[in-house]
C-alpha positions in Angstrom: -39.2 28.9 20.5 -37.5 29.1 23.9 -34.2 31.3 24.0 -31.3 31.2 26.1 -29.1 33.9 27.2 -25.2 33.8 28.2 -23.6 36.5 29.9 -19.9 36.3 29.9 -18.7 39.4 32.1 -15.3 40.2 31.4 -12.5 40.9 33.6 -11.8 39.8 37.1 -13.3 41.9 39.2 -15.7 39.7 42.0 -19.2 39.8 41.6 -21.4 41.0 44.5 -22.8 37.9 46.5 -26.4 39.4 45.6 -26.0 39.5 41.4 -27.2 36.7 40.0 -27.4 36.1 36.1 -31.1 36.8 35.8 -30.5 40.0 37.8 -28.3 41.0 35.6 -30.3 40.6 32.1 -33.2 42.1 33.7 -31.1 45.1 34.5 -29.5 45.3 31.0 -33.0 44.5 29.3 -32.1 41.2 28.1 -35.5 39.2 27.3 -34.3 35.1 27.6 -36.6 32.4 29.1 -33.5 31.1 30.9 -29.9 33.2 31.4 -26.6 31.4 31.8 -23.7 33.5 33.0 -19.7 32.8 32.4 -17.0 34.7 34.7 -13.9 33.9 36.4 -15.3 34.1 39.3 -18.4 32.5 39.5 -20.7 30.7 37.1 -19.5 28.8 34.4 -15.7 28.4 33.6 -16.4 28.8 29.6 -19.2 29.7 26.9 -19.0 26.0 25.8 -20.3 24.6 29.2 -23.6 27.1 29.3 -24.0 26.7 25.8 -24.4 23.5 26.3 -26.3 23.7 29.6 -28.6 25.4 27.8 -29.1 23.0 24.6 -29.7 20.4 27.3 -32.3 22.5 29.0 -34.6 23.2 25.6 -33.5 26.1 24.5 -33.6 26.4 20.5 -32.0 29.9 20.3 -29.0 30.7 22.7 -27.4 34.3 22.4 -24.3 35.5 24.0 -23.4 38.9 25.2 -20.2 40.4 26.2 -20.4 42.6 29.9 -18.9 44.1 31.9 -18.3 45.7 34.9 -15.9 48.2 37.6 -17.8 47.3 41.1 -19.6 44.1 41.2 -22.9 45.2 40.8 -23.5 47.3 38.3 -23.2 46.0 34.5 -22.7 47.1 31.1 -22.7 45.4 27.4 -19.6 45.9 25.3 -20.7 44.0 22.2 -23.5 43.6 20.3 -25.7 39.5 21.0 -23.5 36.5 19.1 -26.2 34.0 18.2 -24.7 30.5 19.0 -25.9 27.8 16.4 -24.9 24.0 16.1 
């Protein structure tokens, strides 16, 4: 079963040019066959919109987790994985 990962990074801090959403799981040990990321900056605008990027993309199990971060590069999660089902 293929699984999808979101990333919504909260706050409004801009993201480094370099960070990309597969950087970031990799750094946070996030294990997805394809990673999705929602900010205000970049990426997608709302959970609903990767989610369904996703779903259209094979994915059969798509998790979300909460980060975050101060400088733009470096990442942290604040919440535990919220399976998305539907």
């Amino acid at each position: 079963m293929k699984t999808g990962a979101i990333l919504y990074v909260a706050g409004e801090s801009a993201l480094d040019e370099t960070v990309d959403a597969g950087s970031i799981a990799k750094e946070l040990g996030i294990a997805a066959d394809r990673v999705e990321m929602v900010s205000a900056t970049r990426g997608y605008e709302d959970v609903i919109d990767a989610w369904w990027m996703l779903l259209t993309r094979g994915m059969k199990r798509v998790v979300c987790f909460m980060v975050s971060s101060m400088d733009g590069k470096h990442f942290k999660l604040v919440s535990q994985p919220l399976r998305l089902c539907g």
